[in-house]
N, C-alpha and C positions, 0 to 999 in steps of 0.2 A: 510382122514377125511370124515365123515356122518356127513349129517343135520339130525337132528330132530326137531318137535316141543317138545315144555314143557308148562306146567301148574303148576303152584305155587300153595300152600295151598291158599295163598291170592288171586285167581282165574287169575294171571295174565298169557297172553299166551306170549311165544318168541319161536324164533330159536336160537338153539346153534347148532356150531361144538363138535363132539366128535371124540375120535382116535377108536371107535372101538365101536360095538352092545354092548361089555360086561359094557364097560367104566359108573363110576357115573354119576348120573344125576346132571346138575351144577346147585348153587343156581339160587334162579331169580336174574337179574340182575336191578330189579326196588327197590326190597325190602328187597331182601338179604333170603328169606326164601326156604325150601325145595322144589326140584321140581319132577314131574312127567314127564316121556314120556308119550305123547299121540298122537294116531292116526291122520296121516298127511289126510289133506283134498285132498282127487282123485277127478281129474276132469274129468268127464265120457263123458261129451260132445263133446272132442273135438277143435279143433280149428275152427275159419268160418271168412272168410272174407263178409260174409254177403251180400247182391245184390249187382252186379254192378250196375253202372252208369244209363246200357240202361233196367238194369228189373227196376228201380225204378221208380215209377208213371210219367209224362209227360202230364199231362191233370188234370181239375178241377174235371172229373166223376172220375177219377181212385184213389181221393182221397178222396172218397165220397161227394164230392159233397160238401167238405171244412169241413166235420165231424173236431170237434176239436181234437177228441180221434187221430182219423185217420190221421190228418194232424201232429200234436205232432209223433206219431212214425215213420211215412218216412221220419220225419225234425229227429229225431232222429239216425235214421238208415244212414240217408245219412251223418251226421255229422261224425260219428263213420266212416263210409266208407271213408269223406275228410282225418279223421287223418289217418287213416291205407294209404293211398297214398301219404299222406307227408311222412311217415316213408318207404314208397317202392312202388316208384315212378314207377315201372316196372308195378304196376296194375292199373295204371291210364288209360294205352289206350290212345286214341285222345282224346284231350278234347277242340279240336279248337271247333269256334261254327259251327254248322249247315246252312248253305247258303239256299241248295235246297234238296231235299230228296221227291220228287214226281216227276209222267213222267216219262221221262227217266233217271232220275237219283235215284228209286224207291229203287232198289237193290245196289247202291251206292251212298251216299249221298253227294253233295259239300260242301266243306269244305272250309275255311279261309285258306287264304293261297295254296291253291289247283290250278293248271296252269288250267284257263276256259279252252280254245282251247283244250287242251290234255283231260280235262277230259270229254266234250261233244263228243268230236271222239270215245274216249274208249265207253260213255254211249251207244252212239247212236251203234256203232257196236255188242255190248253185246244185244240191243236192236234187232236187226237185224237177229243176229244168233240164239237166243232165236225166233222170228218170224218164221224161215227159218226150224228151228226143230219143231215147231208145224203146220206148211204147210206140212211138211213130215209127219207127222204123223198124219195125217188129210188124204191124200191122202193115205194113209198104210190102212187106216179103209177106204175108198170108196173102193179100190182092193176086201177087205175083203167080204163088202156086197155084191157085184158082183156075 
């Protein structure tokens, strides 16, 4: 069985099932009259799930500065993004809130629910080796000018 659309003399559109390309075209099913096949609408765009969570603005300037135009389409856009992660929850991501996310914890942020002690040890060491490789590489370029 093929779908096609139809169009009725009485301008009405539907889908029907047919057994085959060659098969009649069925009446309409609203008013009972003659129908056409007509070319099915292609969608050229695409699928999108649209910005996540962490592109979408975060700040009064990033939304002009409370433009209505502007605030209407990321309330928009992010509405549209809530239903697509109620429907598949795999693109939600974390969505605990945000604790701390400056300092050392710049490059990973604290999270709710997140063990402090564990995660200030992890920070501060990522902190450290990150430190330890730009001493080295500081010292790479004094050899150099020498």
């Amino acid at each position: 069985m093929i779908i096609y659309d139809y169009r009725c003399e009485a301008g009405h559109g539907f889908e029907a099932f047919v057994a085959s390309a060659s098969a009649d075209a069925p009446a309409c099913p609203e008013c009972g009259a003659a129908s056409r096949r007509r070319p099915s609408a292609v969608n050229t765009t695409g699928a999108s799930t649209g910005p996540s969570r962490e592109q979408l603005p975060h700040s009064w300037n990033a939304v002009g500065k409370g433009d209505r135009d502007a605030v209407r389409h990321w309330h928009n856009l992010a509405s549209r993004r809530e239903k697509l992660e109620e429907r598949h929850p795999e693109l939600a991501g974390d969505r605990r809130p945000v604790l701390a996310h400056e300092g050392i914890f710049a490059g990973r942020p604290l999270r709710a629910g997140d063990d402090i002690g564990a995660a200030v040890a992890r920070a501060s060491a990522d902190r450290r080796d990150a430190d330890q490789a730009t001493g080295k590489q500081e010292s790479a370029k004094k050899k150099e000018t020498r």
